[in-house]
C-alpha positions as CSV (number, residue, x, y, z in Angstrom):
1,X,40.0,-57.9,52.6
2,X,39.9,-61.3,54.0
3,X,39.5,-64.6,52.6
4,X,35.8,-65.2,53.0
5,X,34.9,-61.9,51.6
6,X,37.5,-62.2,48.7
7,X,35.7,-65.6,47.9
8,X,32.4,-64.1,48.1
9,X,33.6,-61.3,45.6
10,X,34.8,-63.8,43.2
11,X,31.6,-66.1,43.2
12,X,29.3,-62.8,42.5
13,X,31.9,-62.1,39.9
14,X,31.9,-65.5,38.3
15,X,28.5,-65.7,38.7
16,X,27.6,-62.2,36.7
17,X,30.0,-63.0,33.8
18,X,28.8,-66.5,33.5
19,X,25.3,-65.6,33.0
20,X,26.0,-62.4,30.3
21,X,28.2,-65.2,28.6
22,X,25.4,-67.6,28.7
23,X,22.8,-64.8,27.9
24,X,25.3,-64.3,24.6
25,X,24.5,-67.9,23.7
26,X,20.9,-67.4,23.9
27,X,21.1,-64.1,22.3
28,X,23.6,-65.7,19.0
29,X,21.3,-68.1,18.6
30,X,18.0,-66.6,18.9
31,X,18.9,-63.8,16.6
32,X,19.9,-66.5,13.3
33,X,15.9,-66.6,13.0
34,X,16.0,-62.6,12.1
35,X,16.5,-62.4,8.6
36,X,13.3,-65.7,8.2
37,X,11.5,-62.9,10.0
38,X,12.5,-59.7,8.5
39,X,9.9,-60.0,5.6
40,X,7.0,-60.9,7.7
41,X,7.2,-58.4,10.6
42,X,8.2,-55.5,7.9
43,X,11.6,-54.6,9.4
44,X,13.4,-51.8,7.3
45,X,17.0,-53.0,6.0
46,X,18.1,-50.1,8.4
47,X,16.2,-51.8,11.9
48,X,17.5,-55.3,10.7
49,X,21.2,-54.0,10.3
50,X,20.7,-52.2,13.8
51,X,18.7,-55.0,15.9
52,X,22.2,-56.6,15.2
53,X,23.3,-54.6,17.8
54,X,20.4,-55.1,20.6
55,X,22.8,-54.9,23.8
56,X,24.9,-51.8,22.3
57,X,24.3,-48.6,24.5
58,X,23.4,-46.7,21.4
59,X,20.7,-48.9,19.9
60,X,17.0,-47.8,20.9
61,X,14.7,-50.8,20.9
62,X,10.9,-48.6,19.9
63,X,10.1,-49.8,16.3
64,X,6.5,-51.8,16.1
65,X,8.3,-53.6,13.7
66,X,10.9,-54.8,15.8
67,X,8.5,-56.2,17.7
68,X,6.4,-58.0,15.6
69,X,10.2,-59.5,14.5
70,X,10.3,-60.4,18.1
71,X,6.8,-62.6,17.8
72,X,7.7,-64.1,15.1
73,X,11.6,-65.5,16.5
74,X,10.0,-66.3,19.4
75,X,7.2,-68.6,17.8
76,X,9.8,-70.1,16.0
77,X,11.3,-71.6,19.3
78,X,7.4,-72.1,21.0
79,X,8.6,-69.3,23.2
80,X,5.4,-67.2,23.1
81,X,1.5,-67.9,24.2
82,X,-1.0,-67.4,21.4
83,X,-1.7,-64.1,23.2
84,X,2.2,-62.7,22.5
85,X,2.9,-63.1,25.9
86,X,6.3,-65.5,27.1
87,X,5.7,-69.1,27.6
88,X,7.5,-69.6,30.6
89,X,8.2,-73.2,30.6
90,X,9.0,-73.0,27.0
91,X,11.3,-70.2,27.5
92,X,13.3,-72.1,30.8
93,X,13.7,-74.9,28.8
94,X,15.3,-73.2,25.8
95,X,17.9,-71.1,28.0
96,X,18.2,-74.5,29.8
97,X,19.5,-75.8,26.7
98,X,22.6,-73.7,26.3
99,X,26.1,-74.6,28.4
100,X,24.9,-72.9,32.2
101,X,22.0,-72.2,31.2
102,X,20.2,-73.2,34.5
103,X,22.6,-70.0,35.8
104,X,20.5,-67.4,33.9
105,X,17.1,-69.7,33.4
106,X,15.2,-67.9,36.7
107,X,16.5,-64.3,36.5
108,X,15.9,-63.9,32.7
109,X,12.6,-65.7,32.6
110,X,11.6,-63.4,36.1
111,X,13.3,-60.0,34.1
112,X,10.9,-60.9,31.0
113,X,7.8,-61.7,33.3
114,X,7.7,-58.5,35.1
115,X,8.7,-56.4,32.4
116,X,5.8,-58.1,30.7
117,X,3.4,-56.9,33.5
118,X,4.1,-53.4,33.4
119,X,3.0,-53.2,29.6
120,X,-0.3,-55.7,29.7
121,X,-2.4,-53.0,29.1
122,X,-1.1,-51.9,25.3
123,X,-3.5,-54.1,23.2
124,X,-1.7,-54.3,19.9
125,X,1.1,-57.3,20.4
126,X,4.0,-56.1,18.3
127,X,3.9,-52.8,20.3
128,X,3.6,-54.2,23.5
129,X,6.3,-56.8,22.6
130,X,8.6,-54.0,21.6
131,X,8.3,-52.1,24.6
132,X,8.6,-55.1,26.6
133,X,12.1,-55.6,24.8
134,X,13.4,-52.4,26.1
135,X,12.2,-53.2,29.5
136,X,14.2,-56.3,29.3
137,X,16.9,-54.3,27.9
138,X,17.2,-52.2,30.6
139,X,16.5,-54.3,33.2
140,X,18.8,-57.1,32.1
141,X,21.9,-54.5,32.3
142,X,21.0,-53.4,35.5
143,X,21.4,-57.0,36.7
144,X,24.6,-57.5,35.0
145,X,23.3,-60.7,33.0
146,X,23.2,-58.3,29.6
147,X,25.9,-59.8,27.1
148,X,29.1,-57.6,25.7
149,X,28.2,-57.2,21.7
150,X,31.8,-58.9,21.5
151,X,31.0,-61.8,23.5
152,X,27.3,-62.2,20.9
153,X,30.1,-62.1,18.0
154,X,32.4,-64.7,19.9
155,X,29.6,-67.4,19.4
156,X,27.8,-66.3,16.8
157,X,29.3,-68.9,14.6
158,X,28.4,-71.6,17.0
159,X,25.0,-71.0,15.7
């Protein structure tokens, strides 16, 4: 391999790991306004515990509830529109607000947006939120900005 391709390879690499470590930020810190949530959307003990794990292969994001959880974290940043749907400059300002954040600001907010799109004909908001989620989910991991669960528990005490 030679030099400018072995620099190019390590600024993609850089590049992919600093944005699932910033997207571990947002994700520790969004995630301590859960349990103020829990009650209000109706998340089961057994969701709450699970939701814990989001980015884990084995955790399904489908509950309603889990949704509605997701409205009302997200209000409690100004993330969302009255309608459930992201607030975009709301939501680059708040990833912008965590150490390289601008690194994962576009893609995330652009993930969310057309995930968001493919689901703007289910009326009821919780469900559409929900299966918006696992787009992201998906999506996310596919672009290589999706956190290690051990990277979320690295900061979690940060926030």
């Amino acid at each position: 391999m030679d030099w400018a391709a072995f620099f190019l390879v390590a600024i993609v690499v850089s590049y992919v790991e600093g944005t699932a470590e910033v997207m571990s930020h947002v994700t520790a810190h969004f995630g301590k306004s859960l349990e103020e949530c829990r009650e209000e959307s109706g998340l089961s003990p057994e969701v709450l515990e699970a939701f814990q794990h989001f980015w884990s292969e084995d955790f399904e994001v489908v509950h309603r509830e889990l949704g509605c959880a997701l409205i009302c974290m997200s209000n409690k940043f100004s993330l969302m529109n009255d309608d459930a749907t992201m607030h975009h400059v709301n939501m680059h300002d708040y990833i912008k607000g965590f150490p390289q954040g601008e690194l994962l600001s576009e893609k995330m907010v652009g993930l969310i947006h057309n995930c968001e799109k493919q689901f703007d004909d289910v009326k009821d908001d919780c469900s559409r939120v929900v299966k918006v989620a696992a787009c992201f989910k998906v999506d996310a991991k596919k672009a290589g900005i999706a956190p290690e669960v051990a990277m979320i528990e690295a900061v979690m005490e940060k926030y």
